[in-house]
N, C-alpha and C positions, 0 to 999 in steps of 0.2 A: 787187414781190414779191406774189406771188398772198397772198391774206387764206382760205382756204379752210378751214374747221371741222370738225371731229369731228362738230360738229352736223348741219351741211349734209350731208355725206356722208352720214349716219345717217336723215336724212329721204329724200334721194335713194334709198337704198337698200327702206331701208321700203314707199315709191312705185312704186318697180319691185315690188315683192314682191309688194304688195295690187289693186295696180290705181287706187286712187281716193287721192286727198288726206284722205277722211275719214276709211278704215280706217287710215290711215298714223299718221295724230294719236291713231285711238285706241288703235294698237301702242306706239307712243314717249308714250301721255299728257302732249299736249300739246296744245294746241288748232289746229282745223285753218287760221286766219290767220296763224299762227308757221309750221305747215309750208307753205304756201303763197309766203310771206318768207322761207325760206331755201332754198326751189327756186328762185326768182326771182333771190334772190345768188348761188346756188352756179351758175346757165348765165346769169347777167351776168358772173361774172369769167372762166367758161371760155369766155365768147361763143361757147360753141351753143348748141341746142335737145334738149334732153334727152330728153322727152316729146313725142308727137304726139297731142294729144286727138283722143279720138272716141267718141262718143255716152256722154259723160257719166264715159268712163274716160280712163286715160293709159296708153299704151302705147309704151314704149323706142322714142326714133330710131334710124337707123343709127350716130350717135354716141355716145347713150346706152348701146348695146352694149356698143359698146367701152369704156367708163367702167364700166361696169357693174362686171368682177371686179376690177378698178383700187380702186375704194370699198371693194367687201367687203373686199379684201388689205388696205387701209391699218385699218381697220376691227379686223379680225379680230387684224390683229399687236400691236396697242393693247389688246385684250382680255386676248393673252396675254403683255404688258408687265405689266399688272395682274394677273395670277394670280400671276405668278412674283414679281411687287414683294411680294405681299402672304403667301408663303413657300408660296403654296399650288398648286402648279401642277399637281397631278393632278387635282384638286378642279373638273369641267367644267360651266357651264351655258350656257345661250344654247338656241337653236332649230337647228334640224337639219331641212330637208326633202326627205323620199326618196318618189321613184316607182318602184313593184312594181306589177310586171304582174302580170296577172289569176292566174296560179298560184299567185305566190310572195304575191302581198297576200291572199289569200281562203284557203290552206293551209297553207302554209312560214311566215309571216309572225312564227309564235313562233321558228325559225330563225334569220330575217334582225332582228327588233330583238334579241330573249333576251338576248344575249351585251351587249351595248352598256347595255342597260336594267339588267342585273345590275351593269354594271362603274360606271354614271355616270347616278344615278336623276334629278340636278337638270337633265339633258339634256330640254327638248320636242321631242318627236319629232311632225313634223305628215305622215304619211302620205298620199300619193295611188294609187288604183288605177288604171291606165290600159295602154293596151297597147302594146307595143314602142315603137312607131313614136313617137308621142304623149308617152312619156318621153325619148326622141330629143332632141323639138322641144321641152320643157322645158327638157331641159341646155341647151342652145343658146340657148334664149331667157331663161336661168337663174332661169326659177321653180322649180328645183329644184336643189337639191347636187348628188345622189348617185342614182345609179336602181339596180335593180336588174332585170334583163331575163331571157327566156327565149331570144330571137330572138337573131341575129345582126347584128352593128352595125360598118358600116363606113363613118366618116368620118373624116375629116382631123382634124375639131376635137374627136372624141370619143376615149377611150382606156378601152378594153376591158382588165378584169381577172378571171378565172376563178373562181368560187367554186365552184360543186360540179356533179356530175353529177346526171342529172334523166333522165325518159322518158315517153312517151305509150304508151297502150295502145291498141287499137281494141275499143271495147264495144258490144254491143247487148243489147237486151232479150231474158232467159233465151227466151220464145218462140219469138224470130226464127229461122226457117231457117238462118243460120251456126252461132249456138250450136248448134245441135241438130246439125252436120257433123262428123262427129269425122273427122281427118286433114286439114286444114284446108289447101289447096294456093292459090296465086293465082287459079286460070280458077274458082273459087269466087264468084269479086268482082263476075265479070261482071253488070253491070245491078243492082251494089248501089245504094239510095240514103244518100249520107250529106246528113251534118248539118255544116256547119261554121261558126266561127266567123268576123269579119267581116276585112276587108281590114285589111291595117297589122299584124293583129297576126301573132306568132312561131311560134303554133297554127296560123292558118290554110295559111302556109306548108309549116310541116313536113308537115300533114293532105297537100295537094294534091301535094306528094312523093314521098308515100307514093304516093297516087292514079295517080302517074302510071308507077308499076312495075303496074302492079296492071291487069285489063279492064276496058276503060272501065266507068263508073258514071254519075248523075246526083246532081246538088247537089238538092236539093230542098228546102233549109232554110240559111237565113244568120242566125244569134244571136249579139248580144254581151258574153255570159257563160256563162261555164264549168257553171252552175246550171242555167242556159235548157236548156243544151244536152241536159243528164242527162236532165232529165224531157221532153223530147223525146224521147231514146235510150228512156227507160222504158215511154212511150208507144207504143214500137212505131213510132215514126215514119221513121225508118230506124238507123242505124251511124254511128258518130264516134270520132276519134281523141281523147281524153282525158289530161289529166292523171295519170299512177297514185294522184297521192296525191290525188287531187278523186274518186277512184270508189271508196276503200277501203269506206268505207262500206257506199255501196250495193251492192258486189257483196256484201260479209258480209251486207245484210239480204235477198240472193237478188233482188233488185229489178233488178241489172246484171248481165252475163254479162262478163268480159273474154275476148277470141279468140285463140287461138293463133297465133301471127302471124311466127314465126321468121324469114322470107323480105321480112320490113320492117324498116328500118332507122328505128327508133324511139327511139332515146336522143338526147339534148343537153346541153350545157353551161349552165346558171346563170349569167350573167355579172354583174360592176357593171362601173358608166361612168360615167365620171367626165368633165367640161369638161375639156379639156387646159389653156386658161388662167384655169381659175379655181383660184385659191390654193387648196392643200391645207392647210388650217388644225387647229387640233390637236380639234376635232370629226369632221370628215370625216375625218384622219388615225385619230383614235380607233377611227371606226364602221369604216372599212378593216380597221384591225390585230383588232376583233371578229369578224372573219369568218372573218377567218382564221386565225386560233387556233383557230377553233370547229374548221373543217377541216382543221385540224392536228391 
């Protein structure tokens, strides 16, 4: 009979999360010879190899993958053995890590925790900003829970759930010759320059969609953030498709002009995503049902 611990799990898991043996020991406070000895027992009784060092980190085998949501589930259902033993099962703590992409981490963001943060304050919430793609290959590689995207996400292992409606606008600097067009038609466009943001992400997509209703233009500028881009637009450097709620601002301080743009199809979806097999545990279950209530 396998001899496998709570403990060993809890390091193993730790280790995937951090990257190194020493951040691990100092998450679980314990010294990093103990986590060391019970990576060593915990892939001698499952005889594989867990981890693949390299340059001074540990990075999941293709076994350790698969272990991976295996540990957290056993993990996580022990956590909530012990809230419920101890009468208190609404009562949540532990760590939570979600990835939001560059609109929803940099604007929305009171949005996407608020509700969660209000309901379950003993919750650490460890935020990453990053863009579509990149939160993707988090789930998957499960250095994160939960993401929150702009883009559209289509895989087998990932499972797309609908939070709210959302839109880009096409802004340029009050100056620019568009703003100044009034009756604003497509053959407008021709030999526009815009500004877009970099590959992978959900912006740059939709941007080059738009682009491709429209007379051709030229890119003249690739930036990976939503800030860079504004004060490029502000610049007079060319036009970009934007966030609505990332240009409020500056179009009230007269800094950005928004375009009329009826003849582009500019709204999207919000989404979360979730790992299809990694356990829904009553944290991620929690941060779920805040959402949607909020959009309720």
């Amino acid at each position: 009979m396998l001899g496998i611990s709570v403990k060993q799990l809890e390091v193993f898991v730790a280790i995937a999360s951090t990257g190194t043996v020493r951040a691990a020991a100092e998450r679980l406070f314990v010294t990093q010879p103990a986590v060391s000895m019970a990576l060593a027992e915990l892939e001698r009784q499952l005889q594989v190899q867990l981890f693949d060092r390299e340059r001074g980190r540990l990075h999941l085998s293709p076994r350790g993958k698969e272990v991976l949501p295996m540990a957290q589930e056993v993990i996580e259902r022990i956590q909530e053995i012990q809230r419920q033993a101890g009468g208190e099962p609404l009562t949540l703590t532990g760590e939570l890590r979600v990835g939001a992409s560059n609109t929803v981490g940099n604007y929305l963001v009171g949005d996407l925790l608020g509700p969660f943060v209000s309901r379950h304050p003993l919750v650490s919430l460890q935020v990453s900003v990053e863009n579509t793609r990149d939160i993707a290959t988090g789930l998957l590689e499960h250095r994160i829970d939960v993401g929150c995207v702009e883009g559209p996400i289509n895989h087998p292992q990932l499972e797309v759930l609908e939070w709210r409606d959302d839109k880009l606008v096409v802004c340029a600097a009050p100056a620019h010759p568009l703003a100044r067009q009034s009756g604003l038609k497509a053959r407008h466009f021709k030999d526009a320059r815009w500004i877009l943001r970099e590959q992978g992400s959900a912006m740059r997509t939709q941007a080059e969609q738009a682009m491709d209703s429209l007379p051709s233009g030229k890119i003249v500028l690739e930036l990976g953030q939503v800030e860079a881009i504004k004060q490029a637009v502000i610049a007079g450097l060319g036009i970009a498709c934007l966030p609505h709620a990332a240009v409020l601002d500056s179009v009230a301080a007269g800094r950005l002009a928004v375009l009329d743009t009826p003849f582009l199809n500019l709204h999207r979806r919000l989404s979360l995503i979730l790992h299809k097999s990694r356990y829904r545990g009553a944290l991620i279950d929690a941060f779920v049902q805040s959402l949607s209530a909020a959009a309720g």
